[in-house]
C-alpha positions as CSV (number, residue, x, y, z in Angstrom):
1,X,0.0,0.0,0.0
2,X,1.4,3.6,-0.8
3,X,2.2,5.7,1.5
4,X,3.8,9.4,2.1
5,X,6.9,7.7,2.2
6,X,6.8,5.9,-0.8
7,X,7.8,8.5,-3.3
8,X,9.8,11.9,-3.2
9,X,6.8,14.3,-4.8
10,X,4.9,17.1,-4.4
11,X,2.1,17.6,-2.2
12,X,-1.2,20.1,-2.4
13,X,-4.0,21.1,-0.1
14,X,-7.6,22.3,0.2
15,X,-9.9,23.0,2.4
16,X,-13.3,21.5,2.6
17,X,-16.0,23.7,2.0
18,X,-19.0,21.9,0.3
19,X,-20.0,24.5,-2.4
20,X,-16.9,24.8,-3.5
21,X,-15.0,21.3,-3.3
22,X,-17.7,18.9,-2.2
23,X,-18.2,17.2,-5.8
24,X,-14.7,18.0,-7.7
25,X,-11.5,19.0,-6.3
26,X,-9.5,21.4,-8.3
27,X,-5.5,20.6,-8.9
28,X,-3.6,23.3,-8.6
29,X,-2.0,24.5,-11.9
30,X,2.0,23.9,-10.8
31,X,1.3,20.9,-9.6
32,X,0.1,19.7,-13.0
33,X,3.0,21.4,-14.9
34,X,5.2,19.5,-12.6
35,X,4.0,16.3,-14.0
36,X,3.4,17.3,-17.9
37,X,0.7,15.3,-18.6
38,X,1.8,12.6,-16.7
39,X,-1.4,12.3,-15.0
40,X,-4.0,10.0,-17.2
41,X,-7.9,10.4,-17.0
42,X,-8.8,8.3,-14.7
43,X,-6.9,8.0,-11.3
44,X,-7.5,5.8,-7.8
45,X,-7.9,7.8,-5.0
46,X,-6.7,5.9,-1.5
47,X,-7.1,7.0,1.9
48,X,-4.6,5.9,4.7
49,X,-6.6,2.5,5.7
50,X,-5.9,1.1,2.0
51,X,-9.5,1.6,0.7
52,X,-9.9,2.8,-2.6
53,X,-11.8,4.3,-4.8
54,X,-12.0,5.4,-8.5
55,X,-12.3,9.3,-10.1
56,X,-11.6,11.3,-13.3
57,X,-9.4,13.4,-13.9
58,X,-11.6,16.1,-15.5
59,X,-10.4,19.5,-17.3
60,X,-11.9,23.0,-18.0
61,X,-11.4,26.7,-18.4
62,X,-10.7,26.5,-14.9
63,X,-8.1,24.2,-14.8
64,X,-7.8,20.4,-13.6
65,X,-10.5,18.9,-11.3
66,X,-10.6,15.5,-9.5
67,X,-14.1,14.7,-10.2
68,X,-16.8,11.7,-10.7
69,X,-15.4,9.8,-7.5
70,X,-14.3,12.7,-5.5
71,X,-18.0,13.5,-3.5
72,X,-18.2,9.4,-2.9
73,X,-14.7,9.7,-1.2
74,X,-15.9,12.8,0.6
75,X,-19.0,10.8,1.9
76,X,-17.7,7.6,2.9
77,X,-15.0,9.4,4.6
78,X,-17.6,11.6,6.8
79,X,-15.6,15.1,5.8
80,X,-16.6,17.9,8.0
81,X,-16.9,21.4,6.8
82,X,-13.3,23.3,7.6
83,X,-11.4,20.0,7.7
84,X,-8.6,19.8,4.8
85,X,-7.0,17.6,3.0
86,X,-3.5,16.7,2.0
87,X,-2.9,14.6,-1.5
88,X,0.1,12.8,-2.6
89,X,0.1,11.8,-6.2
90,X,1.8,8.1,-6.9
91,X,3.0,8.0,-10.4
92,X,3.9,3.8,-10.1
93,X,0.1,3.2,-9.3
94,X,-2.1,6.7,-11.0
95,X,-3.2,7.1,-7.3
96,X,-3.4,9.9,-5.0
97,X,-3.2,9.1,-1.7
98,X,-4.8,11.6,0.6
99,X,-4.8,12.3,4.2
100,X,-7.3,14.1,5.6
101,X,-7.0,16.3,8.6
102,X,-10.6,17.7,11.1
103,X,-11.0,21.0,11.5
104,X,-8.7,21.1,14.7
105,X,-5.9,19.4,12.7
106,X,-5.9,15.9,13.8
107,X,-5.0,13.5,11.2
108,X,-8.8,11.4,11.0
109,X,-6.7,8.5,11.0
110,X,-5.9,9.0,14.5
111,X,-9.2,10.3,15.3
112,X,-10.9,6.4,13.5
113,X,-9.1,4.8,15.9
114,X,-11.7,5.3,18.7
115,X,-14.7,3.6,18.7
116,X,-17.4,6.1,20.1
117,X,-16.8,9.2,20.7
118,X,-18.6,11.1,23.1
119,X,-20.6,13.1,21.3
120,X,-21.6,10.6,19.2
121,X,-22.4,8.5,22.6
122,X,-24.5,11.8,24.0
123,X,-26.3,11.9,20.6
124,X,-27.4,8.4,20.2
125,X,-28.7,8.7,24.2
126,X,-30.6,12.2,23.5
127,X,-32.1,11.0,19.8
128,X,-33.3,7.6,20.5
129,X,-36.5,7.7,21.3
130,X,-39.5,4.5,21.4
131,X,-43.0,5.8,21.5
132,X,-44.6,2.7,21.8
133,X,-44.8,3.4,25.7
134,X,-45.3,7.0,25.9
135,X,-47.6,7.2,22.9
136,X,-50.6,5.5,21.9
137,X,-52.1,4.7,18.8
138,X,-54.6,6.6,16.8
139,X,-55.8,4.3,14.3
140,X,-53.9,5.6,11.3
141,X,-54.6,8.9,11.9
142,X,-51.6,10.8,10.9
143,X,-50.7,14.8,11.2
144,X,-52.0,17.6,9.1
145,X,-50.5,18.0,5.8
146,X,-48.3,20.8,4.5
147,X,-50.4,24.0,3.8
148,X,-49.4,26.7,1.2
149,X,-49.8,30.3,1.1
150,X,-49.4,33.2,-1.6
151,X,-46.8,34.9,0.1
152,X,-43.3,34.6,-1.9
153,X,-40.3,33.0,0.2
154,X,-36.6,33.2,0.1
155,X,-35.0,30.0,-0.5
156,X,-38.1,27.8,-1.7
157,X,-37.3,26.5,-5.1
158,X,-40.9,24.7,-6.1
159,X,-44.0,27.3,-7.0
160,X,-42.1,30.3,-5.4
161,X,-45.0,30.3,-2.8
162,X,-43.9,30.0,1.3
163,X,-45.0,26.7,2.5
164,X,-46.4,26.1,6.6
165,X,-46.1,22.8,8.0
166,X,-49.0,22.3,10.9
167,X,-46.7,20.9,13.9
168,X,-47.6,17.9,16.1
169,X,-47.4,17.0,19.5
170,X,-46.4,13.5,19.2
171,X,-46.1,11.1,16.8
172,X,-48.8,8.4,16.8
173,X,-46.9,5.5,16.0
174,X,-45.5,2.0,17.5
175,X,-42.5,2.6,14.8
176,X,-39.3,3.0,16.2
177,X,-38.4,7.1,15.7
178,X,-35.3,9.2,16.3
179,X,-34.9,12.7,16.3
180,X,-33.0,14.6,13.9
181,X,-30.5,16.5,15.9
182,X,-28.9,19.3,14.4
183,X,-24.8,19.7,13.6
184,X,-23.1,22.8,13.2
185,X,-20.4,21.6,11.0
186,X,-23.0,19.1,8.9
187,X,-26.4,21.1,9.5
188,X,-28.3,19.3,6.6
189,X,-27.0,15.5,7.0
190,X,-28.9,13.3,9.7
191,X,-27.4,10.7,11.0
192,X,-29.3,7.6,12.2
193,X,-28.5,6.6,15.7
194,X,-26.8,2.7,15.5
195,X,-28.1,2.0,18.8
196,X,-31.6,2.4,17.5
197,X,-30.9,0.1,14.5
198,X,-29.3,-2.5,16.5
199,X,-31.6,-2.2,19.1
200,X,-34.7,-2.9,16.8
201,X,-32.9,-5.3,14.4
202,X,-33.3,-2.7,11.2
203,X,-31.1,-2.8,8.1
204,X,-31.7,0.3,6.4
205,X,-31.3,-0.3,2.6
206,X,-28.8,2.1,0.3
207,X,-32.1,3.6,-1.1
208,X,-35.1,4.7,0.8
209,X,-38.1,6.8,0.8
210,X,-39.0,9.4,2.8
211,X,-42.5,10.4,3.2
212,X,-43.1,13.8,4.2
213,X,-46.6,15.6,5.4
214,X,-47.9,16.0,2.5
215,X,-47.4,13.1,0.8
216,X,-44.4,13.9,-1.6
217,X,-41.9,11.1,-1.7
218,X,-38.5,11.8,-1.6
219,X,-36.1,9.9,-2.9
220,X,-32.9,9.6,0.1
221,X,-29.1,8.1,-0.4
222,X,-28.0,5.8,2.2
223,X,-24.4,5.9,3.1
224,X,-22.5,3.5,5.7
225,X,-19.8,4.9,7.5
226,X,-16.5,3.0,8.3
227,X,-17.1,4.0,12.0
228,X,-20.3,2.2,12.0
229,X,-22.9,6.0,11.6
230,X,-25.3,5.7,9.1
231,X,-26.1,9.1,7.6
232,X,-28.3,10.6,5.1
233,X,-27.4,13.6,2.8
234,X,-28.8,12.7,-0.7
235,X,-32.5,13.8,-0.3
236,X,-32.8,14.8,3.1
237,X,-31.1,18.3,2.2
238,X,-33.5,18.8,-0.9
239,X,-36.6,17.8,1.5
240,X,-35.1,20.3,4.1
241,X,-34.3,23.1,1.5
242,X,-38.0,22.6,-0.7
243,X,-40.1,23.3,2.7
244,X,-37.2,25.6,4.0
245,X,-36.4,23.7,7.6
246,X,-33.7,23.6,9.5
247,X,-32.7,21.3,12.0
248,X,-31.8,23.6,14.6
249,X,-34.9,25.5,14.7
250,X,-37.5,22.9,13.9
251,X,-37.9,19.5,15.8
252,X,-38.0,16.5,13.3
253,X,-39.0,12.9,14.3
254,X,-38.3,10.4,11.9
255,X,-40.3,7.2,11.9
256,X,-39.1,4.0,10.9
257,X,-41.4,2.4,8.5
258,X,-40.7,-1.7,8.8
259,X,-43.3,-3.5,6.0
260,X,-41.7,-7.1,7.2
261,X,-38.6,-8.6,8.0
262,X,-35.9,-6.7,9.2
263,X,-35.2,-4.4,6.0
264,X,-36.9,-1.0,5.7
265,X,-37.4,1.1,2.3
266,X,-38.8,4.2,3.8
267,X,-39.0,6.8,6.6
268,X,-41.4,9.3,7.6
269,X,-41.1,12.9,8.7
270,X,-42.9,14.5,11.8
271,X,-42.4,18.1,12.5
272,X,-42.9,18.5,16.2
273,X,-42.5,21.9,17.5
274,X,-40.8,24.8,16.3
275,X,-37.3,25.4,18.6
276,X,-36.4,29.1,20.0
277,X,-32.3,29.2,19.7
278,X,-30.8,29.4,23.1
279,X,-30.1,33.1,24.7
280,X,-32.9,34.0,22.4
281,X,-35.9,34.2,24.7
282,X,-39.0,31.7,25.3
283,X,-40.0,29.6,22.8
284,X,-42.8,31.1,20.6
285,X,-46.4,29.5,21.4
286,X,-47.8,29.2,17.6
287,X,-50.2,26.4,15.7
288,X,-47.7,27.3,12.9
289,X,-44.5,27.1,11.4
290,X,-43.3,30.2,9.6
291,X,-40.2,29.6,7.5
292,X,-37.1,31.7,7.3
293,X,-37.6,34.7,5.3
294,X,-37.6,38.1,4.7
295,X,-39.7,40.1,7.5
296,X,-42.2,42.7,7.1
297,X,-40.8,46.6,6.8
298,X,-41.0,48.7,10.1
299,X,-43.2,51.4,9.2
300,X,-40.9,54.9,9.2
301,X,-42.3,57.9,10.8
302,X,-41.5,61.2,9.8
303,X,-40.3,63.4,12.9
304,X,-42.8,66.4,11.6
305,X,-45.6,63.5,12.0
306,X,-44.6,62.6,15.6
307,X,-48.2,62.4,17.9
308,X,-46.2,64.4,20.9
309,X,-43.8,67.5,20.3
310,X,-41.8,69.9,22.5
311,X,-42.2,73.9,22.5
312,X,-39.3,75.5,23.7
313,X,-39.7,79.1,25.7
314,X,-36.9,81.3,26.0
């Protein structure tokens, strides 16, 4: 297996920001002139476990990318936003070998090598949640659906028109359900909590469903992590961006949907409660969620129009 050692060659780095690297990676243009075409079309990117996967070498107006291979690597390998990575091109084998650093430099190598850490731990106790006890059933009777006004919103991209999804108290199911907890670094991925899988005997399959309130399927990408996570980012970020949600300001149960044996094909969204930020006051009492968007205009008073003024006597 290559290594940094193997070969005396140049190195680059980026930094990981999702818009900008999160489905090609651009080469810088030294680093290509140093091998003069040298480089073939398609490449092997390797990480510093041995695994392996295949990308393009892909180029533009821009310059070279690392594309068509490059977002699976990013996904498998959990990247947070701000970490960076440092690639090693091996001419024997048309690899680069990269090794990728967290945003607090540690080498994820190091950071693979323990098996839960605590957050991780705190979020599988806080997100795991079995309403079979706490929550009866209703006899199929399942929230309100999403209702639609004729106001524009920022951010919606389907009919332009700002969409309100009625909240529920509970969820009335016997399905197993976790809560969608929200990540600074990854606010639009959700991770499903192992303990609840294991717990329940479910194998989620690579493709599933969601089912949202108002009926709209979506289709959702899942990915297995080497550290044993199982998150969601295909899907679940176009569901959260078309009813403009967000995981720190709404609470989101998702159910479990188990037709027979131990594999399940679909999930289904329940938006609790709307959440007031911390240091931001009490928490709004509404039937109604409001999505992010513009507010309405103070009104502006002239000061000649003022209901109180001052006479000054000399």
């Amino acid at each position: 297996m290559e290594s940094f050692d193997d070969e005396q060659t140049l190195d680059f780095f980026d930094v990981y920001l999702p818009d900008t690297n999160g489905q090609k990676l651009l080469i810088p243009s030294l680093f290509m002139e140093n091998y003069k075409g040298k480089i073939p079309s398609t490449v092997t990117l390797k990480d510093l476990s041995g695994r392996c996967w295949q990308a393009e070498i892909q180029q533009t107006k821009e310059g070279f990318f690392i594309y068509n291979g490059w977002e699976r690597f990013v996904i498998d390998n959990s990247v947070e936003l701000g970490s960076f990575f440092v690639l090693r091109y091996v001419e024997s084998s048309s690899s680069f070998v990269v090794k990728i650093f967290d945003p607090d430099g540690i080498k994820v190598e190091d950071l693979a090598r323990v098996k839960i850490e605590d957050s991780d731990a705190e979020e599988e106790t806080d997100t795991v949640q079995n309403y079979t006890e706490n929550v009866p059933a209703r006899n199929g009777q399942s929230p309100e659906g999403v209702k639609q006004s004729e106001s524009p919103s920022r951010g919606s991209t389907v009919d332009k028109k700002r969409k309100f999804v009625k909240p529920t108290e509970h969820v009335p199911t016997e399905n197993p359900c976790f809560r969608a907890k929200y990540r600074p670094s990854t606010p639009q991925t959700l991770y499903v909590p192992q303990k609840l899988l294991v717990q329940h005997s479910i194998k989620l399959n690579k493709s599933m469903n969601l089912l949202d309130h108002n009926g709209k399927v979506w289709p959702l990408t899942i990915t297995h992590l080497r550290d044993g996570r199982t998150v969601i980012r295909q899907g679940w970020k176009a569901f959260l961006e078309h009813y403009n949600l967000d995981t720190q300001k709404e609470e989101m149960d998702l159910e479990i949907i188990r037709r027979s044996g131990t594999d399940c094909e679909e999930l289904k969204v329940h938006i609790i409660k709307r959440v007031t930020p911390r240091g931001r006051g009490r928490p709004r009492d509404c039937k109604e969620i409001n999505p992010r968007g513009p507010g309405r205009p103070r009104k502006w008073h002239h000061p000649s129009k003022s209901k109180a003024s001052v006479k000054l006597s000399l």
